[in-house]
N, C-alpha and C positions, 0 to 999 in steps of 0.2 A: 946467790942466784941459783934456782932448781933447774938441773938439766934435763927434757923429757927427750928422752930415749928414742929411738924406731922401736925396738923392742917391748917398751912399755907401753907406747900407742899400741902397736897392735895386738897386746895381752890384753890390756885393758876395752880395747871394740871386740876382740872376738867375745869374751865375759860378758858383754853388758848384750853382744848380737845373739848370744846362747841364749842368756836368760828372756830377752824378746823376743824369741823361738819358740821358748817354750813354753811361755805364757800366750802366745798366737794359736799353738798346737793343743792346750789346756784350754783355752775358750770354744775352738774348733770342736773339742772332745764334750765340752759341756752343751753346748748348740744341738750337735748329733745325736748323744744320748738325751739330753734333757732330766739330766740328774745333777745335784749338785753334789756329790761326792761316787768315786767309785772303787772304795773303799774305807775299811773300817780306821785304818791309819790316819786317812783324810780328814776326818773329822769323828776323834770317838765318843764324843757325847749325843751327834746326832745319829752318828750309827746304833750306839744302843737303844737308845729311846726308837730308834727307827726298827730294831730288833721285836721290841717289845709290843709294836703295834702291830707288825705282820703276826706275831703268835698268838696276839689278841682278835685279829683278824681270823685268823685258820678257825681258830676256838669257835666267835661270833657264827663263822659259815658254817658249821659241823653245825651247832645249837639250833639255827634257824633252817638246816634242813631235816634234823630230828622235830625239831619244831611243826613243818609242816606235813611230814609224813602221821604224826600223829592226830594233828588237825584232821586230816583227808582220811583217816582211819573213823575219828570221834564223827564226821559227819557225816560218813557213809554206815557207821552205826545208829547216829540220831535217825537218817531216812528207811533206814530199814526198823528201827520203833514206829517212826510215825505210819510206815504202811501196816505194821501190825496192830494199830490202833485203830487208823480209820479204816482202813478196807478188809484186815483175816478176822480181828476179834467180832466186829458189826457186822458184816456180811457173810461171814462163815460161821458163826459163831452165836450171837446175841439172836439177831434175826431171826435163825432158826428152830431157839430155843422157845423163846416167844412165840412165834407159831408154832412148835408143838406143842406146847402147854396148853393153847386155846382148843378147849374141846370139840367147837367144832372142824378143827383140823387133825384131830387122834387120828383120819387115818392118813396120815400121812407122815406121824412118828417116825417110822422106819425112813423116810426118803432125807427126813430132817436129820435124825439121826447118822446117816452118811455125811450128809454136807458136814455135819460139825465135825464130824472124823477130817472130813479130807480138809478141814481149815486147821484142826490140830498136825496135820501131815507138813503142811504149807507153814504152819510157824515155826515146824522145827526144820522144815528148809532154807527158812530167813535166820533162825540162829544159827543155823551152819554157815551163813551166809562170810563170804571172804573182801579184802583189801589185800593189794597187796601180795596175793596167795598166802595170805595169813589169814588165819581163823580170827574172824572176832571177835566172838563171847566165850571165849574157853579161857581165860585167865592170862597164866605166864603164858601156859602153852597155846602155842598160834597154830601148830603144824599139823596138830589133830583136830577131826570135827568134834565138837564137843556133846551132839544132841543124836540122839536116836531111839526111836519108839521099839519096842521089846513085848512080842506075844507069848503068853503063856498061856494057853487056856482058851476059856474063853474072857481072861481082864487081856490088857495089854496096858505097859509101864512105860513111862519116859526116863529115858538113862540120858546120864552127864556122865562121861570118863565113863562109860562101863556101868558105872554106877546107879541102880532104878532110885531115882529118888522120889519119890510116892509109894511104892510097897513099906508098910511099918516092921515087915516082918525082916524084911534083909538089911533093911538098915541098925539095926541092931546087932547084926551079924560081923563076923574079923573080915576087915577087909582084904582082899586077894593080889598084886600088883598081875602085870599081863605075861608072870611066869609061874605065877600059881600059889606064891609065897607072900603071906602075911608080912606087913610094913611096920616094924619098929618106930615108938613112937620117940620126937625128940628130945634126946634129957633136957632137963633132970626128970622129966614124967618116962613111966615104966610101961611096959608091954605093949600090946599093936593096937594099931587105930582099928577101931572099926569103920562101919561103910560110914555112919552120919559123923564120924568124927572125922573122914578124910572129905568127906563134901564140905565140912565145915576147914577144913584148911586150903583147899581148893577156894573157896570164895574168899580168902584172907592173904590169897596171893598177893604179890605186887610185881611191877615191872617197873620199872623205873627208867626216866629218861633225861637224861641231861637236855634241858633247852633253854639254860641262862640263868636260874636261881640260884647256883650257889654250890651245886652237887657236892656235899660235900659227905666220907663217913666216919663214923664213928670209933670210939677207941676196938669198937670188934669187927672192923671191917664192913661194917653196913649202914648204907645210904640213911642221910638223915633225910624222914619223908616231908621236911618240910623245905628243904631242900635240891627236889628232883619231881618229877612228875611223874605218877603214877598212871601208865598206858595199860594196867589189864581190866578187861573189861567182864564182870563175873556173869556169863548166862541165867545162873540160876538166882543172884540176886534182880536181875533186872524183870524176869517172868512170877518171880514171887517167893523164891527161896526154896528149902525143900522139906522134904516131911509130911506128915498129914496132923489135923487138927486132931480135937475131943472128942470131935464126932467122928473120928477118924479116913475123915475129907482129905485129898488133897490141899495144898497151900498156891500151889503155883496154877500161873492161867491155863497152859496148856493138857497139864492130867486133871484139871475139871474139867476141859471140853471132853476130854477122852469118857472122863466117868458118867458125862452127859450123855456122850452119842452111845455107849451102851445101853444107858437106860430106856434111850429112844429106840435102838434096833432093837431090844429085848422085848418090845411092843408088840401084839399080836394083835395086827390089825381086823382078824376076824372072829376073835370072842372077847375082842377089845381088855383083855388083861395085861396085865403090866407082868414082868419079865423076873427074873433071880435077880438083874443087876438093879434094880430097884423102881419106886412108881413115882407120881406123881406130885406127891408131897417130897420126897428124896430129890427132885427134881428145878424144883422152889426152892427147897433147901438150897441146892447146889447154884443156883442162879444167882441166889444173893452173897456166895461167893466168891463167883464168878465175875459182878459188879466190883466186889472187893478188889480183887485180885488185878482188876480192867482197872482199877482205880492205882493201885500199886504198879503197874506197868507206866502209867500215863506219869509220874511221881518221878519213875527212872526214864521216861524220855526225857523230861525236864533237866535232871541232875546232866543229862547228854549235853542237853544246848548249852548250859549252864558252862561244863568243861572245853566245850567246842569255844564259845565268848572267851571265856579267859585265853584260852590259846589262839585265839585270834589275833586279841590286845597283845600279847605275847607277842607274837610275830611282829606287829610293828611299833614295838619295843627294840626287837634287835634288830628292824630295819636302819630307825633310827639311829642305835648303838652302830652298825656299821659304818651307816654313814657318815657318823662323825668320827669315827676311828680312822677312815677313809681320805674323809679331808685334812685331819690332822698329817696322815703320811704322807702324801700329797706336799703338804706346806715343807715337810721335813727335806722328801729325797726331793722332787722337781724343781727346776727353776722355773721364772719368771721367763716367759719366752721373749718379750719387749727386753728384758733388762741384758739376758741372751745373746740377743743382736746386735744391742749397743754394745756389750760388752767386745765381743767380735769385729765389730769396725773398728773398736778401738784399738785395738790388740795390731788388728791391721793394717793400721794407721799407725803404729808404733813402728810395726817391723818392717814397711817402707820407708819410717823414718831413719831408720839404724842402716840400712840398705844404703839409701840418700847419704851419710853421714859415710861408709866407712868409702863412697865412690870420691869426699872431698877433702876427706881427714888422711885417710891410711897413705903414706909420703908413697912418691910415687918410685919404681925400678930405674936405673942406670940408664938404661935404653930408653925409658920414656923423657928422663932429663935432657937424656944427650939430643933426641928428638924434638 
């Protein structure tokens, strides 16, 4: 026959009233926070996987706010195309050139001639044009403008970086950096760029932006581009490039209007002769370049909407991507708030019972028998 003790009654109620203490005060803790663990010890397989989703998270939110800062960049560049197409290139531009062509408008070359100037002025206020307080169409570089009209004489040049890109004669020439010193080209090619070989690395720039593809690089350190999105946006390809043709025309839309409104100011409205910078046929010439060049801009707005759509879809891609990232952590750390509750009255209802239990069980004191 087993003898129970005093002593082991009540080793054995305070043990079993701890543990339905703490299991009361661990329900209580899970109620309040609404976690199911509050620590990595508690549970390590869901704290890592739960590890793993917050850094996949952080990732997700960085990607879809590069995400959309480049969106709001690409579409504040699409609307500054599309007003250079409908309203500086046709209104300032086309319009004027057609009525001064029509002879019986010759006198009023000169007046046309201005307007196309100051719509060549206004394009290259819309290339300077910013997001962001960043430059738009200057490539890598955001912080400088990248367009500005340059008088020599009586021509006057459209410079990118400094650089006139429609004179033939300077771009042939070693290019200068903004300390006076010719640029090294990079190996394994030898000696310095000149001006059209640094306009042509200037338009070959890239920016790159992590927004969820993959970023990844190379064994030499750089971004595979099929892998990262490309945010530089090249002024000089979207206007027409640089250089001048065979006929020793400009390429881009803005220094034909420039070479136009010359030919138009160079008009003498009163012995009706045509000017040095050239006449009438030169003019025609330049108009169906012009068309070209309007046609080549309208190509690069497109290419805009084009990047704008993909990064749209993009975005609610990694909406989505969140969201189920989201729900997932969610399922992992949160509890069930019903199950919560019960779990709590249970708990409750335990450690009243143990309460109940040690007021009928635990033997009673000397004094209480002798009473």
């Amino acid at each position: 026959m087993m003898r129970v003790t005093t002593n082991s009654t009540l080793y054995t109620y305070q043990k079993n009233l701890l543990k339905t203490t703490n299991q009361l005060y661990a329900a209580m803790n899970t109620m309040m926070t609404g976690r199911n663990f509050d620590s990595y010890a508690a549970d390590p397989a869901a704290a890592t996987r739960a590890f793993k989703i917050h850094s996949s998270l952080n990732a997700t939110n960085a990607q879809y706010a590069n995400n959309t800062t480049v969106l709001n960049k690409f579409s504040t560049a699409w609307d500054v195309a599309d007003d250079m197409i409908d309203k500086l290139t046709n209104d300032l531009a086309k319009a004027p050139i057609l009525k001064a062509l029509n002879k019986t408008n010759l006198s009023t070359a000169n007046t046309q001639g201005d307007i196309i100037y100051s719509g060549a002025e206004a394009m290259i206020q819309s290339l300077n044009g910013r997001y962001d307080n960043q430059f738009l169409f200057n490539g890598a570089d955001t912080q400088n403008p990248p367009f500005a009209l340059e008088t020599e004489g009586d021509k006057t040049y459209v410079t990118y970086r400094g650089v006139r890109i429609d004179d033939p004669n300077t771009l042939k020439q070693e290019y200068k950096d903004e300390n006076g010193k010719p640029v090294p080209k990079d190996p394994p090619a030898t000696g310095n760029y000149t001006n059209a070989e640094m306009l042509q690395k200037w338009s070959d720039e890239h920016l790159y932006v992590d927004i969820g593809i993959g970023f990844t690089l190379d064994g030499n350190g750089q971004v595979l581009d099929s892998t990262a999105f490309d945010a530089a946006i090249s002024g000089t390809d979207l206007i027409g490039g640089y250089g001048v043709d065979a006929d020793g025309d400009p390429t881009n839309i803005v220094s034909i209007m420039v070479r136009l409104s010359e030919i138009f100011k160079g008009f003498n409205e009163d012995t009706m002769e045509w000017g040095p910078a050239g006449n009438q046929a030169d003019a025609e010439r330049l108009l169906d370049k012009f068309n070209a060049a309007q046609e080549e801009l309208s190509a690069q707005h497109v290419v805009l909407d084009t990047q704008s759509k993909y990064l749209e879809t993009n975005k609610s891609q990694l909406e989505s991507s969140f969201s189920a990232l989201n729900n997932e952590l969610v399922s992992i750390e949160k509890v069930d708030q019903t199950e919560a509750i019960l779990a709590l009255v249970a708990m409750q209802t335990s450690f009243n019972a143990a309460l109940q239990v040690g007021a009928n069980v635990v033997p009673q004191s000397l004094m209480d028998y002798l009473n």
